[in-house]
C-alpha positions as CSV (number, residue, x, y, z in Angstrom):
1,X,94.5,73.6,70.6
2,X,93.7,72.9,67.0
3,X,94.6,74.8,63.9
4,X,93.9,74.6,60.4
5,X,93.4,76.8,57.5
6,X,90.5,78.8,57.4
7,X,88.7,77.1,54.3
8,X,87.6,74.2,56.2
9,X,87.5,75.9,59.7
10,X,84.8,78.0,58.3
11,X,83.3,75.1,56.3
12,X,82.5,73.1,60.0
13,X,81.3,76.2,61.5
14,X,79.1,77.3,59.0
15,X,77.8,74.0,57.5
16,X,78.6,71.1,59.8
17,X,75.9,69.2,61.7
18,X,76.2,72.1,63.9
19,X,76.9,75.1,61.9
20,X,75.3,78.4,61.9
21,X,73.7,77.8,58.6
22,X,71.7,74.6,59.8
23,X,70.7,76.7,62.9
24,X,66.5,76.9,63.1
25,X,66.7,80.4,63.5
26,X,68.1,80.7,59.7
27,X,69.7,84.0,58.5
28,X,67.6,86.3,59.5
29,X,67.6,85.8,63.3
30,X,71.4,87.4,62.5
31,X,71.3,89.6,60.0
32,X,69.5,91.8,57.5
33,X,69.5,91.3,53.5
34,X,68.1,93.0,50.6
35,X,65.5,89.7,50.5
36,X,64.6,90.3,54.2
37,X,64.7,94.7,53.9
38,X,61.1,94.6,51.8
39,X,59.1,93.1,49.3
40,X,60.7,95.5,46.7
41,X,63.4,92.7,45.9
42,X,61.4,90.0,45.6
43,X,59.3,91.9,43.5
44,X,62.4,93.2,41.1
45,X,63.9,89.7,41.2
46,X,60.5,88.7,39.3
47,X,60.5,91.2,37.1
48,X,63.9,90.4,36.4
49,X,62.9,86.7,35.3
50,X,59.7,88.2,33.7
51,X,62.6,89.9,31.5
52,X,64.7,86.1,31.3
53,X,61.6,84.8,30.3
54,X,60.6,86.7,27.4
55,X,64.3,87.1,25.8
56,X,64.1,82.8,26.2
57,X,60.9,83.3,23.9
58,X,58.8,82.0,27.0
59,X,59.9,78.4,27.3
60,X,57.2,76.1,28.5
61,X,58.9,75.8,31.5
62,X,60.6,78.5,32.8
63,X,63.2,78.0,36.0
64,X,63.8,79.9,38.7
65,X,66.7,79.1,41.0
66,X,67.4,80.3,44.3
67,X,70.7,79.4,45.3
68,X,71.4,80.3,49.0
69,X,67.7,80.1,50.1
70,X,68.3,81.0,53.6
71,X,64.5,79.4,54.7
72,X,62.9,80.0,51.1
73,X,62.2,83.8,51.8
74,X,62.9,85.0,48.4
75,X,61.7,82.0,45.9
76,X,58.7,82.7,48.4
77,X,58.2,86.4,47.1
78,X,59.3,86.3,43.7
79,X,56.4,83.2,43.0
80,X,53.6,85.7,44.8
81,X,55.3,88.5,42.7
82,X,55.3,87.0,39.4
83,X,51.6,87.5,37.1
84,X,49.7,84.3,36.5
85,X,50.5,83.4,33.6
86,X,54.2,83.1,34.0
87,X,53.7,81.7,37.4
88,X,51.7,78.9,36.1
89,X,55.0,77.7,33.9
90,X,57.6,78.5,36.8
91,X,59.9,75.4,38.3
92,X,61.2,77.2,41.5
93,X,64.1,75.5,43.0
94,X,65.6,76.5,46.6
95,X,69.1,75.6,46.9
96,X,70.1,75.1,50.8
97,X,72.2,73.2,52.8
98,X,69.4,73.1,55.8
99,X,66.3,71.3,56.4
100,X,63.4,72.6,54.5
101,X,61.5,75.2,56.6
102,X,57.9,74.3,57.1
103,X,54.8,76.6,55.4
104,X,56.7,76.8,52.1
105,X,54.5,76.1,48.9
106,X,54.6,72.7,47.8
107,X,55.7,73.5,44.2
108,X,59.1,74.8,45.4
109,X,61.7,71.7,45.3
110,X,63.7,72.1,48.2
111,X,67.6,70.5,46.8
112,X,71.1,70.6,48.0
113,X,72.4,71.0,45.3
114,X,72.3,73.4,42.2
115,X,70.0,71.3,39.4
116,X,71.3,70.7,36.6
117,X,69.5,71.5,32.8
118,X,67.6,73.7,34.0
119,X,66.1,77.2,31.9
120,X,65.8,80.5,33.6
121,X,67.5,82.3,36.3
122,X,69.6,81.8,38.5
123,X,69.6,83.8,41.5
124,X,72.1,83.8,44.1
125,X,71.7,86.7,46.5
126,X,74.9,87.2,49.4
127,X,75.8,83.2,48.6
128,X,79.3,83.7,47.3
129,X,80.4,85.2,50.3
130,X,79.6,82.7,52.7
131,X,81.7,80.0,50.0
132,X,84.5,79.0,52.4
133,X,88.3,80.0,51.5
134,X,91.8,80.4,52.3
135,X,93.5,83.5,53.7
136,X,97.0,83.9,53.2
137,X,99.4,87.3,55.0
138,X,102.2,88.0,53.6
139,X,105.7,86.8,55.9
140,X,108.7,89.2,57.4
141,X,109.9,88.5,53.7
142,X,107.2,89.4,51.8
143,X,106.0,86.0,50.8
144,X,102.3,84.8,51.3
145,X,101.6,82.0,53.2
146,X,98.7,80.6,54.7
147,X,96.8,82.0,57.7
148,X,95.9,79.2,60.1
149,X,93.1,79.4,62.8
150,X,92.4,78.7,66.4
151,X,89.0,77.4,68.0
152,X,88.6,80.7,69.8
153,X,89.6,82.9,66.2
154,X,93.1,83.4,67.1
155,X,95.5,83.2,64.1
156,X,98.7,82.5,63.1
157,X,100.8,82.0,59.6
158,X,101.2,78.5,58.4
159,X,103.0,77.0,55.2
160,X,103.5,78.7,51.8
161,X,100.5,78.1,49.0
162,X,100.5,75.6,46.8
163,X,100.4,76.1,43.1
164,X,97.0,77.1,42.2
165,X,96.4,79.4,45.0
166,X,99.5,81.4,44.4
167,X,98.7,81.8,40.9
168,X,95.2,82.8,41.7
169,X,97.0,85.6,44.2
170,X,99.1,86.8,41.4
171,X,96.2,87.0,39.0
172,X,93.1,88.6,41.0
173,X,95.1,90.4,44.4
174,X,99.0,91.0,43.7
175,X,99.1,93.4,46.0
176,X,97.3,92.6,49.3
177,X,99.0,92.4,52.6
178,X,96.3,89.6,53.8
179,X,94.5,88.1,50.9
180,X,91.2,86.2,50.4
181,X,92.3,83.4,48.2
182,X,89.1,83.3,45.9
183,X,89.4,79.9,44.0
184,X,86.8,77.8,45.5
185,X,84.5,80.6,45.0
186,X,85.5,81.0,41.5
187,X,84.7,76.9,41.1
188,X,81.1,77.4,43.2
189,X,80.4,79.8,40.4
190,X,81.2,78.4,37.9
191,X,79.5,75.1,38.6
192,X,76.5,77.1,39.0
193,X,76.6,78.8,35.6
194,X,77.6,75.4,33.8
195,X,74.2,73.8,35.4
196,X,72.0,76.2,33.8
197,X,70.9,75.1,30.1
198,X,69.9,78.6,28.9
199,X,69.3,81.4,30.8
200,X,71.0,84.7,33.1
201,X,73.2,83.5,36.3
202,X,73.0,86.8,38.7
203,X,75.2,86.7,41.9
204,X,74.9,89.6,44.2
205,X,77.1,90.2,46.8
206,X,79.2,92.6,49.0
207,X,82.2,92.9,45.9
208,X,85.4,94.4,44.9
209,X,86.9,94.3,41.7
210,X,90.9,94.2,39.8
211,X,91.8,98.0,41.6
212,X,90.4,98.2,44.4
213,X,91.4,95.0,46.8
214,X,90.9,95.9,50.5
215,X,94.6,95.9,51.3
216,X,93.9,93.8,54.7
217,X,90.8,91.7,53.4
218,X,87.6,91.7,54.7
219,X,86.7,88.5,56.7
220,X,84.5,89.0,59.4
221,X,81.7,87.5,61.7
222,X,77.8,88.7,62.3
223,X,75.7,87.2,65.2
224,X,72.1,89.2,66.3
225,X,72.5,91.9,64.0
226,X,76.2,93.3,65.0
227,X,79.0,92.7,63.4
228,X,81.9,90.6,66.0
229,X,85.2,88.9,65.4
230,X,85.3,86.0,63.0
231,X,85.6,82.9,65.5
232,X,85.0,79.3,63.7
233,X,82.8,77.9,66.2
234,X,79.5,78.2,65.0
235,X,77.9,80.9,66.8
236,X,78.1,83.6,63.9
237,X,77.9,84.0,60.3
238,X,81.3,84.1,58.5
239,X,82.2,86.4,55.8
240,X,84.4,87.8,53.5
241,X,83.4,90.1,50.3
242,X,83.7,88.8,47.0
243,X,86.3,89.2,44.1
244,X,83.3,89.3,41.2
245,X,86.0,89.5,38.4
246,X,87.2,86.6,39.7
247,X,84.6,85.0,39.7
248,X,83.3,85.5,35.9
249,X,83.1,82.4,34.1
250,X,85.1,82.8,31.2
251,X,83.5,82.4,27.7
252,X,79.8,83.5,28.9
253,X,78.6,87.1,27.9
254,X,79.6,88.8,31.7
255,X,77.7,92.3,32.5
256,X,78.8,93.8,36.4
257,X,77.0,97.1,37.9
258,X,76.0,98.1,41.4
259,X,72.4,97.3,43.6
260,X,71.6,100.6,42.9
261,X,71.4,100.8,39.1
262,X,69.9,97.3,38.6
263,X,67.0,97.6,41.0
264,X,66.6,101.4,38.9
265,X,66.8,99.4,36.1
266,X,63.8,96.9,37.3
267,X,62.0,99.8,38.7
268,X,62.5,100.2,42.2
269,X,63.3,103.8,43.3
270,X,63.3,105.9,46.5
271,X,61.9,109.2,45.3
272,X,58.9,110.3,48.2
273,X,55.3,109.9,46.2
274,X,53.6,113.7,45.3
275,X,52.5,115.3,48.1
276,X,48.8,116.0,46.5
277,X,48.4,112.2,47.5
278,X,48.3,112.6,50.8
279,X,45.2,115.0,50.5
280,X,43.5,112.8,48.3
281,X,44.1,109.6,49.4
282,X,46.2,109.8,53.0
283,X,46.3,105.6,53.3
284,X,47.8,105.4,49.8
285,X,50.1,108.0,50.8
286,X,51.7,106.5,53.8
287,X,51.9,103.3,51.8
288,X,53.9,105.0,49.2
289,X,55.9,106.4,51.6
290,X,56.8,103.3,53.0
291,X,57.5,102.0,50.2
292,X,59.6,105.0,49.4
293,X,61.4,104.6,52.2
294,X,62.3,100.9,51.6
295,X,63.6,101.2,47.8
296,X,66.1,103.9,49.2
297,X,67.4,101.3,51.8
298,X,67.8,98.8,48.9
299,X,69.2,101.4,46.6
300,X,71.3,103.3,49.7
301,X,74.9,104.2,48.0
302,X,76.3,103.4,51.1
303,X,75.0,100.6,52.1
304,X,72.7,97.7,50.3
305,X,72.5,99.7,47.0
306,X,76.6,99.0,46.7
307,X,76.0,95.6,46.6
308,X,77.7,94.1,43.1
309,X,75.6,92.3,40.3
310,X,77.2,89.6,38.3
311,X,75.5,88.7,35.3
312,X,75.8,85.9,32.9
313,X,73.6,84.9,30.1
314,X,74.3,81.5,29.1
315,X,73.6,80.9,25.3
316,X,70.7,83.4,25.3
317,X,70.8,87.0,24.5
318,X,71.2,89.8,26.8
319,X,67.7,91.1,28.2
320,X,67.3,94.4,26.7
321,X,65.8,96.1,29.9
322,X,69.5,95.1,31.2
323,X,71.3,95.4,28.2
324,X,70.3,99.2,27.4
325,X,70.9,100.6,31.3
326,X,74.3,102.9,31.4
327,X,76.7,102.0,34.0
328,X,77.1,98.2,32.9
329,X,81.3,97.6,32.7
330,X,81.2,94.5,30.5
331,X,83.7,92.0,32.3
332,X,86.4,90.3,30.1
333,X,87.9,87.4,32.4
């Protein structure tokens, strides 16, 4: 039997020629995100770089960057969101590790990597999570050391971190019995953020933050909408929430709030249209209605609505829409 750590365990079983990620089926054929819920997102996420745009003085052309594409789903909506005019000076990028799903427009450049120079947004909905990292448990003696993995997801304790990774511990989870060691997520981000020329770096995510740590972390696996063990063999998604704070990018203006109040913010609410509709116009009622019912799914407290937004505006000011909404906590890393 083979073990290593489970950085790159998860990296070949998410990413590797065979890895979940590069499966045809894509993301959705497992699970269900705000992109993949309803339209609503898509159409927030444009009005979102509607807001980028005009606080950038509406550059001639205006980026928008999908990281985590999943098959193009949201660059998809956001373009057929967006009002002619802006769409006409939009450079969408998808950023994804698989092959480029077929029927996508042809103005969307499909990249594995994150471009570089670019002006705009940066979008990267429930990427961070699926960044591969280290878990570390604490010994009989209170010491953390790494938690090695098995084929078949069982685990055992290995050696004692090295340098970086027990000063990241010390800084962002002192206190956890099993610990996500966030570093290479922190680095993902930050490479992200230091591509963009100008513009607002958003990553949403399942999150905690300095306070509240889950005491036992919160790796897990997903395959055909139910959540299952975590096993590194390619048959399920592999997951872990996020350590936003962590993740900050020191020296950039950093805004955090909740699913719920930014899609408020961007005008997405789950309040049921007047009732006097549905004797006037009973069509535009039930389509109200559903609409209704998917902006309180996005915006659920308990579910996709606590969802953490990271925001970063790179030598541009923050967009006033975003700026002026209570409940921002303005992160100092």
């Amino acid at each position: 039997m083979t073990w290593m750590r489970w950085r790159p365990a998860a990296d070949r079983a998410l990413y590797g020629a065979d890895g979940f990620y590069r499966r045809p089926e894509g993301p959705a054929g497992h699970f269900r995100t705000s992109v993949h819920a309803s339209g609503l997102y898509a159409g927030a996420v444009a009005r979102l770089l509607g807001e980028v745009d005009a606080a950038l003085g509406r550059p001639d052309e205006l980026a928008f960057v999908d990281v985590g594409a999943g098959r193009g789903e949201l660059v998809t909506g956001v373009l057929a969101a967006l009002p002619p005019d802006t769409a006409a000076r939009v450079r969408p990028y998808a950023v994804e590790l698989a092959a480029r799903p077929a029927g996508l427009p042809d103005a969307v450049l499909w990249t594995d990597t994150v471009p570089s120079g670019a002006v705009g947004l940066l979008f990267a909905n429930e990427w961070l999570d699926n960044v591969p990292l280290d878990v570390a448990e604490r010994d009989a003696d209170g010491a953390l050391r790494y938690v090695e993995v098995a084929p078949d997801g069982g685990e055992r304790l290995g050696g004692a971190l090295d340098a970086a990774d027990a000063a990241w511990a010390e800084r962002w989870w002192p206190d956890g019995d099993r610990v996500e060691l966030g570093g290479p997520r922190d680095a993902a981000w930050a490479a992200a953020v230091g591509a963009l020329e100008r513009g607002l770096a958003v990553a949403v995510d399942y999150a905690h933050t300095a306070g509240a740590r889950p005491p036992f972390g919160t790796l897990t696996g997903f395959r055909a909408g139910r959540e299952v063990p975590p096993v590194p063999d390619g048959s399920c998604d592999l997951t872990a929430h996020v350590a936003l704070d962590a993740a900050a990018v020191p020296g950039v203006h950093s805004l955090w709030t909740t699913q719920r109040d930014a899609l408020h913010a961007l005008g997405v609410h789950g309040g049921r249209p007047p009732l006097a509709l549905a004797s006037d116009d009973p069509a535009a009622y039930l389509r109200a209605l559903g609409g209704a019912g998917e902006a309180a799914e996005l915006t659920d407290r308990g579910g996709l609505g606590a969802f953490g937004w990271l925001l970063q505006a790179v030598r541009m000011p923050v967009p006033p829409l975003l700026g002026a909404l209570p409940g921002w906590q303005t992160l100092v890393p």
